[in-house]
C-alpha positions in Angstrom: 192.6 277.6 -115.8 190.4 280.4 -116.5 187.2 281.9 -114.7 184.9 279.2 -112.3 182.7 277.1 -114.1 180.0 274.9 -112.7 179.8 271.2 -112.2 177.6 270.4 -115.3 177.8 267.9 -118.3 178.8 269.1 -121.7 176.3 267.7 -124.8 177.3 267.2 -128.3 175.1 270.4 -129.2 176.9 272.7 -126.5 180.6 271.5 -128.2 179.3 272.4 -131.2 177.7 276.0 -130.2 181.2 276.5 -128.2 183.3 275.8 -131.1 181.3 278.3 -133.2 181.3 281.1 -130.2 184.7 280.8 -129.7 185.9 281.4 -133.6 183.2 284.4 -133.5 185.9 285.5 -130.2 188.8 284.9 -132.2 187.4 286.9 -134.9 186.3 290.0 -133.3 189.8 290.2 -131.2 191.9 290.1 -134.6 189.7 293.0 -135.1 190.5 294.3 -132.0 194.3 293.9 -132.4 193.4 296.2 -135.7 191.3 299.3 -134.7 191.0 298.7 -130.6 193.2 301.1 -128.2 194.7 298.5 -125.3 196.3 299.7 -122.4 199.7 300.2 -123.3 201.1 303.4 -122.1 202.5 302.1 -118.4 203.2 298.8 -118.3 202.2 296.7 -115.5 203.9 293.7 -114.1 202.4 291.0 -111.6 203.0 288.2 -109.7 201.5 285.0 -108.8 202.8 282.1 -106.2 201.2 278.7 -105.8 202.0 277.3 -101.8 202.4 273.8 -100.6 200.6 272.9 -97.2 202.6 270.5 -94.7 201.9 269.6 -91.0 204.6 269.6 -88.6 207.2 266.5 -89.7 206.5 267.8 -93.3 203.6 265.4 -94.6 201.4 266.8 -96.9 198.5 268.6 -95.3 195.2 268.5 -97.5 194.0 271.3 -95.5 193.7 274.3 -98.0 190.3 274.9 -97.1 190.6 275.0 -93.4 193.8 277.2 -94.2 191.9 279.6 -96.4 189.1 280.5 -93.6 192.0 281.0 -91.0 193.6 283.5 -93.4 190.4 285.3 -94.4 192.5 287.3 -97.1 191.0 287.6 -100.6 194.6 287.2 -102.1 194.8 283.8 -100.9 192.9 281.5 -103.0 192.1 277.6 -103.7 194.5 275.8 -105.8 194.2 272.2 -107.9 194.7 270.1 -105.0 193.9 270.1 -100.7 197.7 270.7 -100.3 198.0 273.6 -102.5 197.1 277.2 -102.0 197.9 280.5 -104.3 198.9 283.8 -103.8 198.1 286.7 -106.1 200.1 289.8 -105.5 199.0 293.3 -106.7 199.7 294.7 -110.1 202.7 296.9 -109.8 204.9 299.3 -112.2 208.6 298.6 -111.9 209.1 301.9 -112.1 207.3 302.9 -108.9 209.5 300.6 -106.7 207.6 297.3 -107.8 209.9 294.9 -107.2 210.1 296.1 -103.5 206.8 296.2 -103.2 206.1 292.5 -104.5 208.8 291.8 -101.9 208.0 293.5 -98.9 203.7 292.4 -99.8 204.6 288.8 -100.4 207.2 288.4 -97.0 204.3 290.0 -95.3 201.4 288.5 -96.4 203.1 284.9 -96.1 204.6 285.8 -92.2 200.8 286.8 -91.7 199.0 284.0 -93.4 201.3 281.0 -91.6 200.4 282.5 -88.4 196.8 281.5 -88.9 197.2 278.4 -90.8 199.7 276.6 -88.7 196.0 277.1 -86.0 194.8 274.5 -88.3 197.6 272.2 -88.6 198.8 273.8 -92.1 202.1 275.4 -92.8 203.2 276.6 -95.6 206.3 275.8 -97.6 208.0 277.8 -100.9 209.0 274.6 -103.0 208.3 273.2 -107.0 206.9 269.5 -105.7 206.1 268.7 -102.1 209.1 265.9 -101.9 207.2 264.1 -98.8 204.0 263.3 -101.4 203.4 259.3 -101.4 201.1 257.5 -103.9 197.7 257.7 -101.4 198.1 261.8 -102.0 197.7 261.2 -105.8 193.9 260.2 -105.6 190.7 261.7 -106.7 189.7 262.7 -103.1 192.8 265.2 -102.8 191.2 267.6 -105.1 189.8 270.8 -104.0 186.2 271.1 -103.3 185.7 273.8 -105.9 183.1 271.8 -108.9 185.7 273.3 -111.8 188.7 270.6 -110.6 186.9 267.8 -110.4 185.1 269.3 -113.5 188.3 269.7 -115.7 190.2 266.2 -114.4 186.7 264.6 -115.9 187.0 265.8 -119.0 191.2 265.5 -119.3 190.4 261.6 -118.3 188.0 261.4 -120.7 189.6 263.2 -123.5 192.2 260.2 -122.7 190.0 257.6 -123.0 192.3 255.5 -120.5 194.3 256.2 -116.8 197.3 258.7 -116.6 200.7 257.5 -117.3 203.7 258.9 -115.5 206.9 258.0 -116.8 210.0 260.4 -115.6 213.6 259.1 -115.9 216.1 261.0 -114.1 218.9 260.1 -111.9 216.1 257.8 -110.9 212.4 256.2 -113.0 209.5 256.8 -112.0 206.7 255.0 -113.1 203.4 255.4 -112.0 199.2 255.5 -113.3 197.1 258.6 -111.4 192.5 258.3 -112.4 192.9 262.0 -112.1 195.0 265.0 -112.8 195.7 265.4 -109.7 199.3 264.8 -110.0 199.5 268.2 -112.2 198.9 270.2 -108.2 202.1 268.2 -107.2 203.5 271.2 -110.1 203.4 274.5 -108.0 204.7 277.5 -109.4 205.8 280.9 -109.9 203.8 283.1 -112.5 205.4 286.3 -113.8 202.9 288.8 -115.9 204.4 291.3 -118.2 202.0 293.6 -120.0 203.1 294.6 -123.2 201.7 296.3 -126.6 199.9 294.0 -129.4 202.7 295.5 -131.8 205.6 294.6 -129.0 204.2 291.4 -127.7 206.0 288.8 -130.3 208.8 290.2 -128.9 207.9 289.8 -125.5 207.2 286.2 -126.4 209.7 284.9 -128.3 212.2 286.6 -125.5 210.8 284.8 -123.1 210.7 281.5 -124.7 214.3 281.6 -126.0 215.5 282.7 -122.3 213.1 280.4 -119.9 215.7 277.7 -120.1 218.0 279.8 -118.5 215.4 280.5 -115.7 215.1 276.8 -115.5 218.3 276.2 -114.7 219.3 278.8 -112.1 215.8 278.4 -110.4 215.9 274.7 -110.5 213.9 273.6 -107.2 212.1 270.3 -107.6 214.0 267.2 -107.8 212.5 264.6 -106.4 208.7 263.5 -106.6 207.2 260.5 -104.7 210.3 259.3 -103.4 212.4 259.3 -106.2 215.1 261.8 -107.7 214.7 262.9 -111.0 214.8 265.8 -112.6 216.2 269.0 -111.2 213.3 270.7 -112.5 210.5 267.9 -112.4 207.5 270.2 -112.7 208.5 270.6 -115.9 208.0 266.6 -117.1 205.7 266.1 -114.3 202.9 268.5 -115.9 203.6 267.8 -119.2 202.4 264.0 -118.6 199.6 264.9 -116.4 197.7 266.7 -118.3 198.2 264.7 -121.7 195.1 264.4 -122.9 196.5 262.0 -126.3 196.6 258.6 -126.0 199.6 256.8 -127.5 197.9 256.6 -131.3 197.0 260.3 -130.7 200.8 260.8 -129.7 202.2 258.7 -132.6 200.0 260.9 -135.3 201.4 264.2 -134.1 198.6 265.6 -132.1 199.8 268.3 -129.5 200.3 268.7 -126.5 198.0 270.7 -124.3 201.2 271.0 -121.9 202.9 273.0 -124.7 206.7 274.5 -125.1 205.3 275.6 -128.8 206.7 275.3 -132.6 207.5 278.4 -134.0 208.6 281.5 -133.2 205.3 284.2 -133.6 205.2 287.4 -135.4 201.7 288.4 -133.3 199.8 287.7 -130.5 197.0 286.4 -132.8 198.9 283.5 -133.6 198.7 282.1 -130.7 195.2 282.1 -129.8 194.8 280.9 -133.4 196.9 278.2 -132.7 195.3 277.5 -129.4 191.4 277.1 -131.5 192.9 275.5 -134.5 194.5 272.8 -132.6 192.9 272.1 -129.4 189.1 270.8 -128.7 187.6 272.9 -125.4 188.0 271.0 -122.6 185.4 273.4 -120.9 182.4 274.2 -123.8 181.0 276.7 -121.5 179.1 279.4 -123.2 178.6 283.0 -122.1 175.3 285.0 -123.2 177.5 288.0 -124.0 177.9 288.5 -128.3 181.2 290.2 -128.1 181.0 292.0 -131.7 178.0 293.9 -130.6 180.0 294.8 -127.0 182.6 295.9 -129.6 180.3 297.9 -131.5 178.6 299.5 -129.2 181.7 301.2 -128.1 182.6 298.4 -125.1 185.4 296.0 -124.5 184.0 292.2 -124.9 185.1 290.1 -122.1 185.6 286.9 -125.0 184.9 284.3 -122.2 185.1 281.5 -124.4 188.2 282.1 -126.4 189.9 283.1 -122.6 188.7 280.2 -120.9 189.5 277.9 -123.7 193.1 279.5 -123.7 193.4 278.9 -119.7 192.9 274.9 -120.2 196.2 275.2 -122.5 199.5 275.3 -120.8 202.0 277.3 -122.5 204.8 277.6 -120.6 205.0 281.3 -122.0 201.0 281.9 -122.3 199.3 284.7 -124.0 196.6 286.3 -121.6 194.2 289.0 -122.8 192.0 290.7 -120.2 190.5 293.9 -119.4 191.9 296.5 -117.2 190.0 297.0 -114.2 192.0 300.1 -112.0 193.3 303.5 -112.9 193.0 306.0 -115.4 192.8 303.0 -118.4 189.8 301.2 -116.2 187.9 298.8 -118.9 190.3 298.6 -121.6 191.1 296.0 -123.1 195.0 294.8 -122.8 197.9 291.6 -122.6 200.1 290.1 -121.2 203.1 287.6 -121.1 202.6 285.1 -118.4 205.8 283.3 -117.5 204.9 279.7 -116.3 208.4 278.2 -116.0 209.9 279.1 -112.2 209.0 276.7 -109.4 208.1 278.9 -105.9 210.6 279.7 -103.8 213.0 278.5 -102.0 212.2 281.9 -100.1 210.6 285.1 -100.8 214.4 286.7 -101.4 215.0 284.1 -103.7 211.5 284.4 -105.7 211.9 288.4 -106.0 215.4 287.9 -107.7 214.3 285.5 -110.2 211.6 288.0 -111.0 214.1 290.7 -111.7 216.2 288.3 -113.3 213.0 287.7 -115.7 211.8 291.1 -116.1 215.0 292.4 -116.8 216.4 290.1 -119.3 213.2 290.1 -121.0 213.0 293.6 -121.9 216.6 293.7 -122.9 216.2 291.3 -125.5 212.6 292.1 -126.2 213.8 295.7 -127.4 217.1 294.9 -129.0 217.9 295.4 -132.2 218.9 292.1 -133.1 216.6 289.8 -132.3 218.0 286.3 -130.1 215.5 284.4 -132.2 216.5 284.9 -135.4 219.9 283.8 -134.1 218.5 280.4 -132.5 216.2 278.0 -134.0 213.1 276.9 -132.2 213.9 273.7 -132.0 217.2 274.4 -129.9 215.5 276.6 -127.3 212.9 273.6 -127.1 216.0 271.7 -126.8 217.6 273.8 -124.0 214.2 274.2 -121.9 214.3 270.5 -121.4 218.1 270.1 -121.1 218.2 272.8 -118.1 214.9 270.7 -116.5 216.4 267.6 -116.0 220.0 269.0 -115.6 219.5 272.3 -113.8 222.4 274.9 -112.6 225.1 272.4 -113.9 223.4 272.2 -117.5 225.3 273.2 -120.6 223.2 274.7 -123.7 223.6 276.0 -126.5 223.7 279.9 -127.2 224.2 282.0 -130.2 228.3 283.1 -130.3 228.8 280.5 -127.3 228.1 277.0 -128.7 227.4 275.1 -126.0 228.0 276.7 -122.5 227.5 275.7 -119.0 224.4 278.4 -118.2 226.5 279.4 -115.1 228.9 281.0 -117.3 226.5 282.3 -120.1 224.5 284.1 -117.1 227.7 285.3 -115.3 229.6 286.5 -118.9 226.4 287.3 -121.4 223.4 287.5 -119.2 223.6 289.3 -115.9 224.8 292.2 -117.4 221.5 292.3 -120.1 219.6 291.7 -117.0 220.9 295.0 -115.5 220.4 296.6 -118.8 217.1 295.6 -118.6 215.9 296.6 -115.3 217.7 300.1 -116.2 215.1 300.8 -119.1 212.2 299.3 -116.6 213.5 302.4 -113.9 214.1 300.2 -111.2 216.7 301.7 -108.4 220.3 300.6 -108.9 220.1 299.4 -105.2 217.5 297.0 -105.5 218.6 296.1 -108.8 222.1 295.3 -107.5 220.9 293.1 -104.8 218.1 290.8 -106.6 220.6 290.2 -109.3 223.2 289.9 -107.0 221.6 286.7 -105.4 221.5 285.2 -109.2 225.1 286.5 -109.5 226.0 284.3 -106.3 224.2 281.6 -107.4 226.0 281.3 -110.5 229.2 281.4 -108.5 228.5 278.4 -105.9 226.5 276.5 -108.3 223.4 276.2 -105.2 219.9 276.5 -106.2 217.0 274.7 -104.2 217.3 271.6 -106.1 221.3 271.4 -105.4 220.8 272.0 -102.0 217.8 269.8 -101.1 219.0 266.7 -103.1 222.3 267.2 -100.9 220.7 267.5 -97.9 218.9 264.2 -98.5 221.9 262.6 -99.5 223.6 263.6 -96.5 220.7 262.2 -94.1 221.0 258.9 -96.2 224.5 258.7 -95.4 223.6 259.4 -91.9 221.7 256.2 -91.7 217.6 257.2 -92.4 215.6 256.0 -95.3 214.5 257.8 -98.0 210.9 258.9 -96.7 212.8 260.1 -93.3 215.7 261.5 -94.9 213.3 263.8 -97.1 210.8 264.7 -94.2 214.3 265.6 -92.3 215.6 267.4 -95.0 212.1 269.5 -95.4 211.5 270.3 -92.0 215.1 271.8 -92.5 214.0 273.5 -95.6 210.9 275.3 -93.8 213.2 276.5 -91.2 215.7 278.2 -93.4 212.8 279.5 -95.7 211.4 281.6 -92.8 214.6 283.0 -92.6 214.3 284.7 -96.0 217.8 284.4 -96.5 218.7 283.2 -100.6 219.4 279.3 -100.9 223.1 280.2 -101.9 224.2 280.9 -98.2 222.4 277.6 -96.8 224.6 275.9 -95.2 
């Protein structure tokens, strides 16, 4: 959600000083996007991955904190809620063998970091939504201790006026009230970064919008939340109704969403942040001492706190991220990025890396083609297909310029893969890797198993067996965990 924040209370005054700080930010970086010189000339790429925490029979464990001092590793950090933890892996150029290297960082790291957690009673498990969470997980007291979670579920609740209302219907309803956000940490995930150019990142963008249903579907891995199964994908509903900050009038007038798919296709980078101050009241009105036109004009690169942490408290499932280098040759430049919010973690570290290159590589393709996907598709019918492949996963059918409606298995097997491969050609990534990650989608495609296929099946067949739900989904977890350690892809589970 942005950079720490204290626990404070917000006044009338400091909305009102925020709100003018943050359109001075938004100014000075459409300047920026004019005259400044980003960090453009070698692309990084990065990777983020949010961990749930179980004890041995697969309950939740809200131990994050004890976790985090047994690991004692900087890239390990606190997440939204006690049985969540996150993972930030090192910038890397595809080019320069990064895709192995998120791989072989990530396995390691993870191997490492279970080894001291599970001292604690805490073990770590690669999956969308913890299926063992019950309704005493989804209280105020499983928040982190860190002040900005507590800080930010205050002022979502009161923006809201009135209690959280969860209402998912899948192959099963749920319906259920939360005081708190904290049913948004049940929503753990996979974060892709691609930097890109100001000129190039539309592209970038509107790529990755028109193609993250597709993601959805073949990465599906979280069908079932507090006992029941829903969606294939429910992250996806889950977080957009856990952090609605509208009341039903607010809803019913057309206010947006801060959990947002978007409207429009964009033709710059700009729009978006404009969209983001234009529509959305701070959540956060923190302001920073720092006057970022006379950083600018003094020859520096203005951090623009306000207009970054005002843009981390709105969830674009494609979100525009500006920051400032801080390594190498372009140290203190000013650049962005693409971050790709769609993929649930796991169901192993094999699996992750694939969908990465599956991302990365598709991305780029279309991003750099000369006919552009989205001015074959309207917005509305990638909206359309995002929530389609959510609820319906590797067996949805969408709709796809020169297809019509397809079942994605065949538009990724036919259309896709071989764009993908394109793709991570132009990036320089070795044929061998490439050939393997995208081989695992490939395989996928071809036995129609994802997590969500497999794990709803497992359940089922401990049903059958005889156990209840809550047994049957702690049985088919612990079997999850096992396999996961493995690090063999989900598609030759058993």
């Amino acid at each position: 959600m942005g950079e720490d924040v204290d626990a404070q209370e917000f006044s009338r005054a400091d909305r009102t000083r925020h709100r003018e700080k943050v359109r001075r930010c938004l100014d000075v970086f459409a300047r920026m996007l004019r005259d400044a010189a980003f960090d453009t000339d070698d692309p990084m790429t990065g990777l983020e991955i949010e961990l749930n925490l179980v004890d041995e029979v697969g309950d939740p464990a809200l131990k994050n904190a004890e976790a985090l001092e047994a690991i004692s590793d900087p890239d390990f950090q606190t997440e939204l809620g006690q049985f969540n933890i996150e993972i930030n892996g090192t910038p890397a150029k595809l080019r320069e063998g990064g895709l192995t290297r998120f791989e072989d960082s990530l396995r390691r790291s993870l191997n490492d970091a279970e080894s001291k957690s599970a001292e604690v009673g805490a073990h770590m498990v690669m999956i969308g939504i913890l299926p063992t969470l019950a309704d005493g997980h989804m209280t105020v007291a499983s928040l982190s201790a860190n002040p900005r979670y507590r800080l930010l579920s205050e002022q979502i609740l009161a923006a809201r006026g009135e209690d959280i209302v969860i209402d998912i219907r899948g192959v099963e309803r749920l319906q259920t009230t939360a005081d708190s956000i904290v049913p948004e940490a049940a929503c753990t995930s996979t974060q892709l970064h691609v930097q890109t150019s100001p000129e190039d990142f539309a592209a970038y963008w509107n790529a990755s919008q028109a193609i993250s249903s597709i993601q959805l579907a073949v990465g599906a891995n979280s069908p079932y939340l507090l006992g029941k199964e829903l969606w294939r994908e429910t992250r996806i509903p889950l977080f957009e109704q856990a952090t609605d900050t509208r009341s039903e009038e607010l809803k019913a007038q057309g206010v947006r969403p801060r959990v947002w798919f978007g409207e429009r296709w964009v033709t710059s980078v700009f729009d978006l942040f404009e969209e983001n101050v234009r529509y959305f009241p701070a959540l956060l009105p923190v302001t920073d001492p720092e006057e970022p036109l006379e950083v600018l004009e003094a020859g520096g690169t203005p951090k623009l706190s306000e207009l970054r942490l005002h843009n981390g408290t709105i969830y674009r499932w494609n979100r525009p991220v500006y920051d400032i280098t801080r390594r190498g040759a372009h140290a203190g430049a000013p650049h962005l990025r693409v971050e790709n919010r769609v993929l649930a973690t796991g169901p192993t570290v094999a699996d992750t890396i694939a969908n990465a290159a599956f991302y990365f590589g598709l991305v780029r393709h279309l991003a750099e083609g000369e006919r552009p996907l989205w001015s074959q598709m309207s917005f509305s019918v990638a909206e359309e297909n995002f929530h389609t492949a959510a609820q319906q996963g590797i067996d949805a059918h969408v709709y796809w310029p020169g297809f019509g409606a397809v079942p994605v298995t065949e538009l990724v097997l036919r259309r896709l893969l071989p764009m993908a491969f394109e793709g991570l050609d132009s990036w320089g990534v070795q044929p061998d890797v490439r050939d393997r990650l995208l081989g695992i989608i490939e395989q996928r495609c071809l036995t129609g198993r994802n997590g969500a296929t497999w794990f709803v099946r497992r359940t089922h067949d401990h049903e059958d067996g005889g156990l209840e739900r809550p047994d049957a989904l702690r049985r088919a977890l612990v079997e999850y965990r096992e396999r996961m350690h493995t690090n063999e892809p989900v598609h030759t589970w058993d």
